[in-house]
N, C-alpha and C positions, 0 to 999 in steps of 0.2 A: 252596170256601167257607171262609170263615177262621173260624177257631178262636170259637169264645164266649167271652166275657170276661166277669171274673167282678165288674167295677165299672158302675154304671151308667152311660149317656153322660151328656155333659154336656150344660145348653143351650144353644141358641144365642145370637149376641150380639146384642143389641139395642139402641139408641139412648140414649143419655141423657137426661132430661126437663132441661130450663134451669134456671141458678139464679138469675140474673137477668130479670125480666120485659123483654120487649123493647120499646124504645119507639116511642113512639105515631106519629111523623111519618116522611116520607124522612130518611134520614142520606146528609151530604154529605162527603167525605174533608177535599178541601180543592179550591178555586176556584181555577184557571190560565188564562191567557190564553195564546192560542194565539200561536206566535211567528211574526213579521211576517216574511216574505220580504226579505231585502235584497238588489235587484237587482244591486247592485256588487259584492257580498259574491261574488253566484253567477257573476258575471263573471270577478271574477278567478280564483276555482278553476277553471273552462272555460280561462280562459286558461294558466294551470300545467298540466292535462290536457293539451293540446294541444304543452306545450313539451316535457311528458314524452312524448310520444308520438313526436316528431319526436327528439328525444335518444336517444329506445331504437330509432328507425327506423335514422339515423346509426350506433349501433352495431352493428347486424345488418349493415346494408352492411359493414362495415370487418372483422367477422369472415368474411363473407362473400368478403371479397377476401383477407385471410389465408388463411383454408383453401384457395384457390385459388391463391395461389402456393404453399404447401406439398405439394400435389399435384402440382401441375405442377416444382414440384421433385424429389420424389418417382420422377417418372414419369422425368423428362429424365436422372437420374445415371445412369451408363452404368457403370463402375466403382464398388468401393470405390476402387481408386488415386486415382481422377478426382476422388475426393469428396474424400478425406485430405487431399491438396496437405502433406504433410509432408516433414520433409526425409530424402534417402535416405538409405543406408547410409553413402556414400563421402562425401557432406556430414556425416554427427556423427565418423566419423574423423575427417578436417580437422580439426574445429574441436577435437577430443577432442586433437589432437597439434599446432597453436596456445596449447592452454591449459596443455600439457606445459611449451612451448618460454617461454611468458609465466612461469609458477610458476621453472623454472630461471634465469630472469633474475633472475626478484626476490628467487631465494635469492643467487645471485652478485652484487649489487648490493652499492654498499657501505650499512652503515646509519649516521645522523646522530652516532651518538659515532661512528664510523670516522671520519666526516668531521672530526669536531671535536679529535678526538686531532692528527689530520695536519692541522691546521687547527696547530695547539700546536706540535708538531713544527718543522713552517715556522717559524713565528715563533720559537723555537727558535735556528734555524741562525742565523734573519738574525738576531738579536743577539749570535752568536758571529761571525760575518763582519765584522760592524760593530764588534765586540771585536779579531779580530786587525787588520781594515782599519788601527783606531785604533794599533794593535802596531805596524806595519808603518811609519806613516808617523813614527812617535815613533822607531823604529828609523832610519830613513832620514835623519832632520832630524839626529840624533846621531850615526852613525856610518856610511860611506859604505860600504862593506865588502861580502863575497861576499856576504853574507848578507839582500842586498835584493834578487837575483835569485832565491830561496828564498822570502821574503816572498810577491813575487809569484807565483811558481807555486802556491803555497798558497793566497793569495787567489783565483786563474782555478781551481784546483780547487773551494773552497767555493763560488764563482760558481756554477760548472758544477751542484753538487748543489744549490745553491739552485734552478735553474732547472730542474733534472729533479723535483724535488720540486713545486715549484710547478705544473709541470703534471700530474703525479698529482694535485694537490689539486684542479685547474680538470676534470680527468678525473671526480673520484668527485663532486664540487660537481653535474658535469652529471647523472650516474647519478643522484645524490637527488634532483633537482629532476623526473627523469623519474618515479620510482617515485611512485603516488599517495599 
């Protein structure tokens, strides 16, 4: 039994009397007309539902056939090896000692001032050749003397090194032309 309490209860709640009298007639909110069916209107929604329905049909097929070659993938691999198709051991050496033998070329290679020094170079001799040539024959037309069989050996010498030079230069010309 719970305790007595030493306040009265309260009373209970009761209604409130109006302060405005209500009036006399029905009250009507407001008057709507009820809206007219439009045959086309519900046509073409029917027709959307239906295109939706054949759209999400299509897609069920197609996931449908998806999960079924993945399974049947699944099922068929026999191996991880089978499945990898990666390349072995003795294929990334190769190509690991290819890309050794490629980088020491294209350290050894000459680079485009190599080229363009020995480019200089050349052109160089031949206008020291084309210098004594000029020597030789201004010697020769003035004085007939031992000293024209000298000319010439000098000259078939700078020949000779123009022409080893020259193919160094047709040598390193190819190396640059290879290197990307």
């Amino acid at each position: 039994m719970p305790p007595p309490s030493a306040d009265p209860p309260e009373e209970p709640t009761r209604p409130l009397p109006p302060t405005t009298p209500a009036p006399a007639g029905p009250v009507y909110e407001r008057e709507v007309a009820a809206p007219v069916e439009d045959p086309y209107r519900t046509e073409i929604l029917l027709d959307r539902l239906r295109s939706l329905r054949t759209a999400l049909a299509m897609v069920g097929v197609i996931a449908i056939a998806a999960l079924a070659v993945a399974v049947y993938t699944v099922l068929t691999m026999e191996e991880e090896s089978d499945a990898g198709g990666g390349a072995s051991r003795q294929q990334v050496a190769d190509l690991d000692d290819r890309v050794d033998a490629l980088e020491a070329e294209v350290e050894a290679a000459a680079t485009k001032d190599d080229v363009n020094q020995l480019t200089g170079d050349v052109q160089a001799l031949s206008d020291r050749v084309d210098q004594v040539a000029q020597q030789a024959r201004a010697a020769a037309t003035s004085d007939n003397s031992g000293t024209d069989e000298q000319a010439r050996a000098s000259i078939d010498q700078l020949n000779q090194s123009l022409t080893d030079l020259d193919a160094r230069l047709r040598e390193l010309e190819n190396q640059a032309q290879q290197q990307p």
